[in-house]
mmCIF entry with sequence, helices, sheets and N, C-alpha, C, O atoms, coordinates in Angstrom:
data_MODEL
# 
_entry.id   MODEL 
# 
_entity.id                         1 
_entity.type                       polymer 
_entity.pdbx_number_of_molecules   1 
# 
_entity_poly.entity_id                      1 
_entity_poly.type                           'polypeptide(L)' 
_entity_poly.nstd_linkage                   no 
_entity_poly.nstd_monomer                   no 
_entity_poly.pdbx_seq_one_letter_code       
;(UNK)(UNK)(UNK)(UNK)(UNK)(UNK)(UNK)(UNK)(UNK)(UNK)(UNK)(UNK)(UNK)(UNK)(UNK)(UNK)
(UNK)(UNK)(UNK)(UNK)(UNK)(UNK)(UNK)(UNK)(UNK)(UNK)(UNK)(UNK)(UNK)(UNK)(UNK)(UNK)
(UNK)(UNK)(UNK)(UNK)(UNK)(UNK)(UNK)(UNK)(UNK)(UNK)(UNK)(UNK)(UNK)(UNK)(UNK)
;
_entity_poly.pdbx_seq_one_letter_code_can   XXXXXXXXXXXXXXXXXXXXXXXXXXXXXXXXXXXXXXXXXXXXXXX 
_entity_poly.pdbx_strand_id                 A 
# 
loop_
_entity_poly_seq.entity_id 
_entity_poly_seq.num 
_entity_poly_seq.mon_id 
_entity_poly_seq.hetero 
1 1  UNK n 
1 2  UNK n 
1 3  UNK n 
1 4  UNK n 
1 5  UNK n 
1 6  UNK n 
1 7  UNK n 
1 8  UNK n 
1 9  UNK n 
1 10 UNK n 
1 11 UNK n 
1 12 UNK n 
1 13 UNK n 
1 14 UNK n 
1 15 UNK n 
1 16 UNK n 
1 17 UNK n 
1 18 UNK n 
1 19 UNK n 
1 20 UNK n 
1 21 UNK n 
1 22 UNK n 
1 23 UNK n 
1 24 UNK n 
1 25 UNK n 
1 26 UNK n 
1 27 UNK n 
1 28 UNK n 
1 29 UNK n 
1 30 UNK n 
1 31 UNK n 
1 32 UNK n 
1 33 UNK n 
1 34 UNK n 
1 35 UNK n 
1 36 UNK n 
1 37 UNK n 
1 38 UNK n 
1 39 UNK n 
1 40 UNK n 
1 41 UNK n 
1 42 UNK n 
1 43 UNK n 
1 44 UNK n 
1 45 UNK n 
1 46 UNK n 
1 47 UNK n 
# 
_struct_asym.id          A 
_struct_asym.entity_id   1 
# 
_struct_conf.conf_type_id            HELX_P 
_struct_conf.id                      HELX_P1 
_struct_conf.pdbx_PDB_helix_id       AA1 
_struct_conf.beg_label_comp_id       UNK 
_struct_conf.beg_label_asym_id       A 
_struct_conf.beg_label_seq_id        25 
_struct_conf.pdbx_beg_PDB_ins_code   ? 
_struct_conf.end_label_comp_id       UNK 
_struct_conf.end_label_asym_id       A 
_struct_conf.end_label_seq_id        38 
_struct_conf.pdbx_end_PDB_ins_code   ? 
_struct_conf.beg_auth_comp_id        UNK 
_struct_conf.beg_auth_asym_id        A 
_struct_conf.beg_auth_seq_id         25 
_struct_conf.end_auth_comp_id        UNK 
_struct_conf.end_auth_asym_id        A 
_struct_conf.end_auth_seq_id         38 
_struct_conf.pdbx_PDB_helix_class    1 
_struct_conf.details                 ? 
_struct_conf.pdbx_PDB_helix_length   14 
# 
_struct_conf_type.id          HELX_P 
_struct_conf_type.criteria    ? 
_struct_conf_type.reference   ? 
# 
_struct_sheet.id               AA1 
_struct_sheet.type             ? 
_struct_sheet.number_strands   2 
_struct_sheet.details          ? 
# 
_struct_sheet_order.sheet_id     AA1 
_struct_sheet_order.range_id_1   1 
_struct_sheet_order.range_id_2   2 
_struct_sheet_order.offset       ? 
_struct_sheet_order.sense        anti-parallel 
# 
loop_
_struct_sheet_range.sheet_id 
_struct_sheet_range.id 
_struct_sheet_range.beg_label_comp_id 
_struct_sheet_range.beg_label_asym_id 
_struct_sheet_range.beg_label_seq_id 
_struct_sheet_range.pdbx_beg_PDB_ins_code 
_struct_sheet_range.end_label_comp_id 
_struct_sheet_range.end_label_asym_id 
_struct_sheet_range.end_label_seq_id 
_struct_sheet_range.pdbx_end_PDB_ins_code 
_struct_sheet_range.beg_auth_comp_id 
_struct_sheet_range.beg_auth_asym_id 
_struct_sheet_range.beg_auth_seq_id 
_struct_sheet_range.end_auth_comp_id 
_struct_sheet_range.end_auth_asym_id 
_struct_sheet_range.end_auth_seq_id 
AA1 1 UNK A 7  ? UNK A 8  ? UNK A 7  UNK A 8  
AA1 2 UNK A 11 ? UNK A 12 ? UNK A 11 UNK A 12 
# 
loop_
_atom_site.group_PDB 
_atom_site.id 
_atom_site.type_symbol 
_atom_site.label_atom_id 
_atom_site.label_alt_id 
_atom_site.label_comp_id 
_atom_site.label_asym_id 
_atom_site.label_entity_id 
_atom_site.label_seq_id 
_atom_site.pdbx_PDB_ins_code 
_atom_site.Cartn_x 
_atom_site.Cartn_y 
_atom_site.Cartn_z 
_atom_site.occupancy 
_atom_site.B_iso_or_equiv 
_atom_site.pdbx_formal_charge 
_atom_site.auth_seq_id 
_atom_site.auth_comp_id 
_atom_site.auth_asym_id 
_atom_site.auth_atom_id 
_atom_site.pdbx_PDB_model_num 
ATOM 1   N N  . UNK A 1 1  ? 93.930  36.127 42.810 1.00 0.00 ? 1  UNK A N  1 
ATOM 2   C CA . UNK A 1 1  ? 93.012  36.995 43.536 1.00 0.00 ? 1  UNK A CA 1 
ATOM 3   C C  . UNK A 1 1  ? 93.105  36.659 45.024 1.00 0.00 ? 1  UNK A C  1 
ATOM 4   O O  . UNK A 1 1  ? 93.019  35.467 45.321 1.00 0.00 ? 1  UNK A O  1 
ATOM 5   N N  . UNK A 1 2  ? 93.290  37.675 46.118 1.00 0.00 ? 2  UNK A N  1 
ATOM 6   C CA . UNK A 1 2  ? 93.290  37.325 47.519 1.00 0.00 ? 2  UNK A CA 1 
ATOM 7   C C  . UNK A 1 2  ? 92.097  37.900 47.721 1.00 0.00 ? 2  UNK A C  1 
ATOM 8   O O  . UNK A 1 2  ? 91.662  38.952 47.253 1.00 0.00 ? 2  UNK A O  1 
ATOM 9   N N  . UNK A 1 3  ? 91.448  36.901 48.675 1.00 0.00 ? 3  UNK A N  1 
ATOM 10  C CA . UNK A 1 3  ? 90.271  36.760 48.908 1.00 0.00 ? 3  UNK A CA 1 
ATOM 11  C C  . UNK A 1 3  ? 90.196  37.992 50.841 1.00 0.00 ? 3  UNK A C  1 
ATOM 12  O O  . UNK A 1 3  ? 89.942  39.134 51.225 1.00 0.00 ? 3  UNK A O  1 
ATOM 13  N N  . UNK A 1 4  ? 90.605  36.695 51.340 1.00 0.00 ? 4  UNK A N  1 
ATOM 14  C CA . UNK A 1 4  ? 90.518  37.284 52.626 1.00 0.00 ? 4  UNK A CA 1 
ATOM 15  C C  . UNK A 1 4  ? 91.939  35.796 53.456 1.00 0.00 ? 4  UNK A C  1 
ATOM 16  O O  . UNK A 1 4  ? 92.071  34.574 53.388 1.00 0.00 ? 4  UNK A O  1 
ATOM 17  N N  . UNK A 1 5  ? 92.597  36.864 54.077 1.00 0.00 ? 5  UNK A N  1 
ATOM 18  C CA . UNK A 1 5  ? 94.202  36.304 54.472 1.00 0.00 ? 5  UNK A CA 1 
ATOM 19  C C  . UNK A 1 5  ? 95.041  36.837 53.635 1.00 0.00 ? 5  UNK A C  1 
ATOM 20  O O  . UNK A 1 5  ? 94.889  37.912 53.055 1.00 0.00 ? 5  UNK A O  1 
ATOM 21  N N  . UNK A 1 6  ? 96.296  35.819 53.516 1.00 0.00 ? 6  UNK A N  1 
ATOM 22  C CA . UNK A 1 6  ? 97.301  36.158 52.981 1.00 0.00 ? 6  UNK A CA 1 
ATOM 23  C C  . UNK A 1 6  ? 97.809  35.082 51.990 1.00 0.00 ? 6  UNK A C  1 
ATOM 24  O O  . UNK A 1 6  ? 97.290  33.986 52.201 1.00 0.00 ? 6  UNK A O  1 
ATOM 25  N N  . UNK A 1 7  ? 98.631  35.111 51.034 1.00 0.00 ? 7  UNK A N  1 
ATOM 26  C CA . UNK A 1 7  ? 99.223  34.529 50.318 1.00 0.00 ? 7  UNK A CA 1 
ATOM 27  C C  . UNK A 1 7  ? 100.248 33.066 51.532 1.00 0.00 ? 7  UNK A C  1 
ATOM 28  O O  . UNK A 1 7  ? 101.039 33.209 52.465 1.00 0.00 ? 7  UNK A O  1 
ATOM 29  N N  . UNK A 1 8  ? 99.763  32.023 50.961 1.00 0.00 ? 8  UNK A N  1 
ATOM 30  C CA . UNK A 1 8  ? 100.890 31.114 51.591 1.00 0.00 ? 8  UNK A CA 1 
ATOM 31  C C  . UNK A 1 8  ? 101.283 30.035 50.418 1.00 0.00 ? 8  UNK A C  1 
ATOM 32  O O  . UNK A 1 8  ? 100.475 29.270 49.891 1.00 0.00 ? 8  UNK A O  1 
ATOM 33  N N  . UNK A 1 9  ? 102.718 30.124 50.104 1.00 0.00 ? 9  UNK A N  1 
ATOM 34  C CA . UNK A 1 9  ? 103.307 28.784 49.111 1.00 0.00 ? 9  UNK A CA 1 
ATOM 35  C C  . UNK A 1 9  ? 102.306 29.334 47.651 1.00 0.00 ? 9  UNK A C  1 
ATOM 36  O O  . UNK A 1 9  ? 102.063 28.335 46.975 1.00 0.00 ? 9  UNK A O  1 
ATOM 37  N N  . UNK A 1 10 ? 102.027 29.914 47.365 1.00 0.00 ? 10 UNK A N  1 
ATOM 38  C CA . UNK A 1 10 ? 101.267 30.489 46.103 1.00 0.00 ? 10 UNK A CA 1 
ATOM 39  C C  . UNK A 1 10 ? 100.094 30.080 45.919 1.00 0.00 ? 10 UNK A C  1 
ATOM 40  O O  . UNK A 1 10 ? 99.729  29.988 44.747 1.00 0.00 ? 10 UNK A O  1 
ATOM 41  N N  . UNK A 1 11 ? 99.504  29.851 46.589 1.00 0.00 ? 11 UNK A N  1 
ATOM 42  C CA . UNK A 1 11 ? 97.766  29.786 47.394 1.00 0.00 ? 11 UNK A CA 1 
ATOM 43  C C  . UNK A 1 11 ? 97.025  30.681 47.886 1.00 0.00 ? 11 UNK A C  1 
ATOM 44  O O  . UNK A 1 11 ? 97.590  31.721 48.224 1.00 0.00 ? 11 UNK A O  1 
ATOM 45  N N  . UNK A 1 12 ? 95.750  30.586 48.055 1.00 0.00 ? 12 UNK A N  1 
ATOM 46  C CA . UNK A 1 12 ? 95.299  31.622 49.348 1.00 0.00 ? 12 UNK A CA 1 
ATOM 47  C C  . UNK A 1 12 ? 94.941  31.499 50.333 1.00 0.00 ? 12 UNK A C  1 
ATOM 48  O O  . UNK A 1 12 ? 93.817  31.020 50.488 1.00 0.00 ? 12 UNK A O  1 
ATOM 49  N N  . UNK A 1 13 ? 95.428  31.731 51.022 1.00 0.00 ? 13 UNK A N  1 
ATOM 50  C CA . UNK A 1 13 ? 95.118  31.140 52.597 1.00 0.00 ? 13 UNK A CA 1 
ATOM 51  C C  . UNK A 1 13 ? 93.775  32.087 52.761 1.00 0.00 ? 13 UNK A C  1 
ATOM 52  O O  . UNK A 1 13 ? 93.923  33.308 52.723 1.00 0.00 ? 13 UNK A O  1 
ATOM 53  N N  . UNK A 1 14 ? 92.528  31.543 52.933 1.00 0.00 ? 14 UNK A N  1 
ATOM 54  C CA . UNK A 1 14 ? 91.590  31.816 52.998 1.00 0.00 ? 14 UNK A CA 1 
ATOM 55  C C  . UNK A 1 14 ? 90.931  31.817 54.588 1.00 0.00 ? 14 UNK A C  1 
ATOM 56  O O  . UNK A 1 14 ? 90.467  30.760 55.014 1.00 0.00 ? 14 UNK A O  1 
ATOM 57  N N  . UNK A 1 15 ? 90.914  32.954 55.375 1.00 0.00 ? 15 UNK A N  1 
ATOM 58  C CA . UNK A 1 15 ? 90.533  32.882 56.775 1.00 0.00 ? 15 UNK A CA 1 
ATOM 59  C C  . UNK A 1 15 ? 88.612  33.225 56.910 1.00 0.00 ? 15 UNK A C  1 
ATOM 60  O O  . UNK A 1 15 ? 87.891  34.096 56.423 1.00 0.00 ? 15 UNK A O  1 
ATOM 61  N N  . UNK A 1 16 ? 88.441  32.440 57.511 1.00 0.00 ? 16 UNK A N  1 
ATOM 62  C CA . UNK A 1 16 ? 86.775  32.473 57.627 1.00 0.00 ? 16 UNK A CA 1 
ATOM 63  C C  . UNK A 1 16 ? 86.517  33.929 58.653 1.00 0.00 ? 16 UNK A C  1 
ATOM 64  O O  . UNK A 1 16 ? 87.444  34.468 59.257 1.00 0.00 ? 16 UNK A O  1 
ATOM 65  N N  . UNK A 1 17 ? 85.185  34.379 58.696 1.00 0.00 ? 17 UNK A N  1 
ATOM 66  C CA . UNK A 1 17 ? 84.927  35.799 59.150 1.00 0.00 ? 17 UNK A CA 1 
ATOM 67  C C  . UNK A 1 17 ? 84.689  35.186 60.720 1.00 0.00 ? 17 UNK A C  1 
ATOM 68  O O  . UNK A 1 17 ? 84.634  33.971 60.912 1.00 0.00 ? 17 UNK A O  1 
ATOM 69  N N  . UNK A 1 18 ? 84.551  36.217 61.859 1.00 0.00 ? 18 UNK A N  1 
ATOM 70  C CA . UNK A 1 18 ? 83.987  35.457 63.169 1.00 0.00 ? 18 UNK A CA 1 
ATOM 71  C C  . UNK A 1 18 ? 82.489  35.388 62.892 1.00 0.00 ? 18 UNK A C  1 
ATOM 72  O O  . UNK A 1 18 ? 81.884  34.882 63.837 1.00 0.00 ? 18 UNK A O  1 
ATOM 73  N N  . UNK A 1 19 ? 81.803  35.712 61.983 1.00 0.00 ? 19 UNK A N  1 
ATOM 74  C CA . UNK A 1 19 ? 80.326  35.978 62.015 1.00 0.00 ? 19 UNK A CA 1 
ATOM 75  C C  . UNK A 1 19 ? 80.173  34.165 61.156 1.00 0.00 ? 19 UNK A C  1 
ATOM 76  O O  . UNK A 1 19 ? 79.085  33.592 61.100 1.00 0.00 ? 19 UNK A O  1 
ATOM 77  N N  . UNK A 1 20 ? 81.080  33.737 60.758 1.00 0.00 ? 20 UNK A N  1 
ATOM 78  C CA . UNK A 1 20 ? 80.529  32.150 59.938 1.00 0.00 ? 20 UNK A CA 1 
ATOM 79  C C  . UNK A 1 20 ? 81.327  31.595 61.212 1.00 0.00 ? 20 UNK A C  1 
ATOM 80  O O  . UNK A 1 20 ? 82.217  32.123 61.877 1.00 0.00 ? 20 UNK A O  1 
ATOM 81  N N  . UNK A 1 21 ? 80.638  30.220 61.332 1.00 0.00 ? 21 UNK A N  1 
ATOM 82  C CA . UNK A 1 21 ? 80.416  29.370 62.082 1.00 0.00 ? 21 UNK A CA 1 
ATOM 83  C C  . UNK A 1 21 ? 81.799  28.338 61.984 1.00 0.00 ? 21 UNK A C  1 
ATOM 84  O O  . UNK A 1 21 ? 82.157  27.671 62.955 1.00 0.00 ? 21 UNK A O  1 
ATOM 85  N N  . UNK A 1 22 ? 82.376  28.318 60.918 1.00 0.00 ? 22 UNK A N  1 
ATOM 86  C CA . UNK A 1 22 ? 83.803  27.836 60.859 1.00 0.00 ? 22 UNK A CA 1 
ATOM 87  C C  . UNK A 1 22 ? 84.867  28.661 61.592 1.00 0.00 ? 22 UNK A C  1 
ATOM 88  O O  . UNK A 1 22 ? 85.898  28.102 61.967 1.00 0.00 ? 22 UNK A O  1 
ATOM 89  N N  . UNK A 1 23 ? 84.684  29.830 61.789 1.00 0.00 ? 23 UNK A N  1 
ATOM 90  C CA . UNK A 1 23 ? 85.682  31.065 62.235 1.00 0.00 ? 23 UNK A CA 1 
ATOM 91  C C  . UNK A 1 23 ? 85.349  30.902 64.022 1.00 0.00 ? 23 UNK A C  1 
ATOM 92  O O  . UNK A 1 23 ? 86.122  31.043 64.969 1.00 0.00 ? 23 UNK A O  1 
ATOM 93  N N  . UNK A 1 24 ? 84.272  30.645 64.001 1.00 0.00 ? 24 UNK A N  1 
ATOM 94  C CA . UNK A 1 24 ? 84.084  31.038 65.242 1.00 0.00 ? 24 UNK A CA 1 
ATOM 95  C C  . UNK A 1 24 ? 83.953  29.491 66.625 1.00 0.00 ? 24 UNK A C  1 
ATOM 96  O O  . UNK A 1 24 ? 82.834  28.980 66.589 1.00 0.00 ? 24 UNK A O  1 
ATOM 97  N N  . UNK A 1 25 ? 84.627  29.034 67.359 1.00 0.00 ? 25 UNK A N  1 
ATOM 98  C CA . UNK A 1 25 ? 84.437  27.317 67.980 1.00 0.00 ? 25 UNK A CA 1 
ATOM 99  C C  . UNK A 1 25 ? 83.248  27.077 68.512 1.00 0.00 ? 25 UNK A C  1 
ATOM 100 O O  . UNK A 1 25 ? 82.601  26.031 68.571 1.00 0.00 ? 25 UNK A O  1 
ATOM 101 N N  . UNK A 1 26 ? 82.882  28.819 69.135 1.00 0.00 ? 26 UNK A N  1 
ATOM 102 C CA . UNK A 1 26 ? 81.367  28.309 69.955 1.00 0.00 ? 26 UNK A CA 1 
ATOM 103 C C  . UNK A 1 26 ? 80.258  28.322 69.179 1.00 0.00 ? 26 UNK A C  1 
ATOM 104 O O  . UNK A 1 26 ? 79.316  27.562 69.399 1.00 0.00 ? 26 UNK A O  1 
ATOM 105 N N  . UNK A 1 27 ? 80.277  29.394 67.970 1.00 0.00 ? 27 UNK A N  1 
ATOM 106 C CA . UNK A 1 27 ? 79.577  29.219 67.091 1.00 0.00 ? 27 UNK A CA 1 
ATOM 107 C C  . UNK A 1 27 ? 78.942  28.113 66.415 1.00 0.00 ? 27 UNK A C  1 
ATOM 108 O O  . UNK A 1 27 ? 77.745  28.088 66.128 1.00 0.00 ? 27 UNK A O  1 
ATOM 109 N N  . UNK A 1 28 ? 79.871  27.096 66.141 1.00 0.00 ? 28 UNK A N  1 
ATOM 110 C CA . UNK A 1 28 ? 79.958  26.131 65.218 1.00 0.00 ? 28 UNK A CA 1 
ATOM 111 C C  . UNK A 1 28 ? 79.478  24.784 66.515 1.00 0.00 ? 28 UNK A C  1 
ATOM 112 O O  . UNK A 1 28 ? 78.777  23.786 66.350 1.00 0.00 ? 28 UNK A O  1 
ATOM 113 N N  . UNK A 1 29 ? 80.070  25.200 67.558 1.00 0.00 ? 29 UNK A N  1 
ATOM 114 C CA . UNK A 1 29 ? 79.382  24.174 68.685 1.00 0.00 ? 29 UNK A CA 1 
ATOM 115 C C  . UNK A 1 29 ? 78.007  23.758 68.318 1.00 0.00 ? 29 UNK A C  1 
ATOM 116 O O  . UNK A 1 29 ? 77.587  22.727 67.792 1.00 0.00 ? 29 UNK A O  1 
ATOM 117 N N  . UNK A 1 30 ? 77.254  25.137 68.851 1.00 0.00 ? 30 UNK A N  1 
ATOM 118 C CA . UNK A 1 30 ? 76.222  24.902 69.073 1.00 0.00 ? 30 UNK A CA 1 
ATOM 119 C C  . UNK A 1 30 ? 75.499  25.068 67.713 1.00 0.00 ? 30 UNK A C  1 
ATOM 120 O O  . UNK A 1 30 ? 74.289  24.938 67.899 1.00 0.00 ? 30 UNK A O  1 
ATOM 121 N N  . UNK A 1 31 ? 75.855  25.357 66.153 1.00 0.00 ? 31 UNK A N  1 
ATOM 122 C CA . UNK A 1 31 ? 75.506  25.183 65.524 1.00 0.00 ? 31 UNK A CA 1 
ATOM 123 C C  . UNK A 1 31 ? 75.764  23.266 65.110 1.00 0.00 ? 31 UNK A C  1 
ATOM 124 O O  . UNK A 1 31 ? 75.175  22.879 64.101 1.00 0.00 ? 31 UNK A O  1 
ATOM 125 N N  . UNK A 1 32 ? 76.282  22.622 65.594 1.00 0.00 ? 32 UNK A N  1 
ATOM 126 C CA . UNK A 1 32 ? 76.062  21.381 65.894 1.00 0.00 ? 32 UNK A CA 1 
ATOM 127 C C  . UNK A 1 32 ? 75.300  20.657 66.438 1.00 0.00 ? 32 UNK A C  1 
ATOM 128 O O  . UNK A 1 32 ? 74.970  19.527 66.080 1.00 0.00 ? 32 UNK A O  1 
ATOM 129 N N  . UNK A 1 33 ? 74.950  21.250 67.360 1.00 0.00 ? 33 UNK A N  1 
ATOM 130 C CA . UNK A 1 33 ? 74.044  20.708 68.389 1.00 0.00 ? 33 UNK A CA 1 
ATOM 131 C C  . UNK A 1 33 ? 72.649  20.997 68.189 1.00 0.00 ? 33 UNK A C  1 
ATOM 132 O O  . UNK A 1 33 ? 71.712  20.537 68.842 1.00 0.00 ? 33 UNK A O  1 
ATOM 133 N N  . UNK A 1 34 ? 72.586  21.989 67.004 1.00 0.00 ? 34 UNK A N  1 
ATOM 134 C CA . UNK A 1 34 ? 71.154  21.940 66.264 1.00 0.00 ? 34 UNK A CA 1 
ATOM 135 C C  . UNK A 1 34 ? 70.614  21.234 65.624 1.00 0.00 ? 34 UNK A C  1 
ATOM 136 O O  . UNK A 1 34 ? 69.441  20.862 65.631 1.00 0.00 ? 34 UNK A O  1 
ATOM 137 N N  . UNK A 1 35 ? 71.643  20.936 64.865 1.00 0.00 ? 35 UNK A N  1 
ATOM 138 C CA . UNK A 1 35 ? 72.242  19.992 63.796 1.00 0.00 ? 35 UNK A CA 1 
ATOM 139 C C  . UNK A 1 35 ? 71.783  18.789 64.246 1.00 0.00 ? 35 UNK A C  1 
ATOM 140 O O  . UNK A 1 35 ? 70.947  18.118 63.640 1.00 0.00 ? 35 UNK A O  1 
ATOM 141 N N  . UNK A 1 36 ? 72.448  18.388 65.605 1.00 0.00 ? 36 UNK A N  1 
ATOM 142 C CA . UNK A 1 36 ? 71.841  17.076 65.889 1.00 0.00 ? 36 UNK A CA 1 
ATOM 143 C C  . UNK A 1 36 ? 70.636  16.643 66.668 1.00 0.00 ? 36 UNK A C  1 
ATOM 144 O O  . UNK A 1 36 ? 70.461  15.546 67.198 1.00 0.00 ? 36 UNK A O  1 
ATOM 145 N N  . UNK A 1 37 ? 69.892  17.604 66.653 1.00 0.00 ? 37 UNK A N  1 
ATOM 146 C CA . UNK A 1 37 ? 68.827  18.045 67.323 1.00 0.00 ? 37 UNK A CA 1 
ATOM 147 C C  . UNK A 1 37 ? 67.640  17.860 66.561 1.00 0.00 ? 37 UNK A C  1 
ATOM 148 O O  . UNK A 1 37 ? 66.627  17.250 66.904 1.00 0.00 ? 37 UNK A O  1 
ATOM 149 N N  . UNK A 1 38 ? 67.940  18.630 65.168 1.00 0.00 ? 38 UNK A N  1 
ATOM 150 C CA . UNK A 1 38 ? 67.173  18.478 63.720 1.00 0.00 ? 38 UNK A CA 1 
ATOM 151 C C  . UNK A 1 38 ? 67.177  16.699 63.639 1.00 0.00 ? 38 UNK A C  1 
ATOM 152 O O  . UNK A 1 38 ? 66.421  15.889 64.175 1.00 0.00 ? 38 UNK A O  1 
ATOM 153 N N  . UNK A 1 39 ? 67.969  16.568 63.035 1.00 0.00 ? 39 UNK A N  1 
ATOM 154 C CA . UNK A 1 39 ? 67.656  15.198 62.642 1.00 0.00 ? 39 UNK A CA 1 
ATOM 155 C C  . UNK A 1 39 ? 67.906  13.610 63.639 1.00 0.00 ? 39 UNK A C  1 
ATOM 156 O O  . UNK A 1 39 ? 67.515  12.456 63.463 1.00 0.00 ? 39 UNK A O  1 
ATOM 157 N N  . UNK A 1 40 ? 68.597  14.157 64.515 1.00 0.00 ? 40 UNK A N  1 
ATOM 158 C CA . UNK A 1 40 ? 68.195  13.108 65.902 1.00 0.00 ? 40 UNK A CA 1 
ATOM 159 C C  . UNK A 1 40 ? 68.971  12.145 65.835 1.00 0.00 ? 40 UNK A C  1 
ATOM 160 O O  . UNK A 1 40 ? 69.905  12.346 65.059 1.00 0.00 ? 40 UNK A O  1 
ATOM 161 N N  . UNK A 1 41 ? 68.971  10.750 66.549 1.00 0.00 ? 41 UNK A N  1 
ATOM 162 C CA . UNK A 1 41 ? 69.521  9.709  66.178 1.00 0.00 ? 41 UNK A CA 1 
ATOM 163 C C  . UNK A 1 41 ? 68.941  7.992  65.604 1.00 0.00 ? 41 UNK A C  1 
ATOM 164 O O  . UNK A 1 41 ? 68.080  7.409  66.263 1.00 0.00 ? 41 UNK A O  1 
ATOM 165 N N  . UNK A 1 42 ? 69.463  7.436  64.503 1.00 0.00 ? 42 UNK A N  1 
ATOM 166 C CA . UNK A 1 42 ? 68.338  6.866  64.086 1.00 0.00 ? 42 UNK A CA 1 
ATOM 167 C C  . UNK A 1 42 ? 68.740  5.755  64.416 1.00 0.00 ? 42 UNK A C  1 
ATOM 168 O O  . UNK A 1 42 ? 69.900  5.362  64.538 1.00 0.00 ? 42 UNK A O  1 
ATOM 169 N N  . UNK A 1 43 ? 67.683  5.167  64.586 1.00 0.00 ? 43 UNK A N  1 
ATOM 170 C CA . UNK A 1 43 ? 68.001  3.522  65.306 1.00 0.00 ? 43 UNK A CA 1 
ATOM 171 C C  . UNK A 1 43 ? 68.501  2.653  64.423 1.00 0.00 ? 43 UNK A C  1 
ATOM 172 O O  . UNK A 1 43 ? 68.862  1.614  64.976 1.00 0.00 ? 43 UNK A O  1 
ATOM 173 N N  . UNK A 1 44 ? 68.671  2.672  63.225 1.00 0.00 ? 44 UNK A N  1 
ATOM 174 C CA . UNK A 1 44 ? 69.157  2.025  62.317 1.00 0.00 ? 44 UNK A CA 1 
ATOM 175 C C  . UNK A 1 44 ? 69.863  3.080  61.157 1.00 0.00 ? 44 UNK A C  1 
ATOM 176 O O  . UNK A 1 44 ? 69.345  3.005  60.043 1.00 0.00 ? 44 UNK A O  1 
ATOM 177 N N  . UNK A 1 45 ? 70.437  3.575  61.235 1.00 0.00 ? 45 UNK A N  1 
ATOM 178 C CA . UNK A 1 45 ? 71.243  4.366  60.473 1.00 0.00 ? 45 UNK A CA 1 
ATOM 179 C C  . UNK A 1 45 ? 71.744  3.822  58.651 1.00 0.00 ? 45 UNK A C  1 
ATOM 180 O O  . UNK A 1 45 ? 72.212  2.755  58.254 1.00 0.00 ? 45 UNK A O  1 
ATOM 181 N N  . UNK A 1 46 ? 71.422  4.957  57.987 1.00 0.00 ? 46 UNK A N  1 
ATOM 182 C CA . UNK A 1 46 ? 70.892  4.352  56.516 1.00 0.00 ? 46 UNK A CA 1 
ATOM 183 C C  . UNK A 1 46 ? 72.514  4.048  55.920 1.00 0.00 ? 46 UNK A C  1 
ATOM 184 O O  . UNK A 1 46 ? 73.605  4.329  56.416 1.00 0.00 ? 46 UNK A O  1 
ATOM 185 N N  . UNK A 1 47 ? 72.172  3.398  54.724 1.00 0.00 ? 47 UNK A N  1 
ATOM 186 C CA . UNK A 1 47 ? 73.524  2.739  54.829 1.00 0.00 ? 47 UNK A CA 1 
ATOM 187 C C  . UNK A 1 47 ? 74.132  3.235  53.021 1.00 0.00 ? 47 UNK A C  1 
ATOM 188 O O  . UNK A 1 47 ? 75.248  2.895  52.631 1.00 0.00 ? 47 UNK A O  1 
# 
């Protein structure tokens, strides 16, 4: 089944949409920077 892309080596090369955050660099930026915004930095980081 092809999803979205093209066939590569008998796989599917599966290309992300520009609307998801993997497809898109600035997208995914600043969906990072929420990210680290949400949960912050912890002074002792769990182990």
């Amino acid at each position: 089944m092809l999803l979205k892309g093209g066939r590569h080596k008998g796989g599917t090369d599966v290309m992300a949409p520009k609307t998801e955050p993997s497809g898109n660099p600035e997208g995914l930026e600043s969906l990072l920077k929420d990210l680290h915004r949400l949960v912050g930095i912890r002074p002792k980081p769990l182990r």
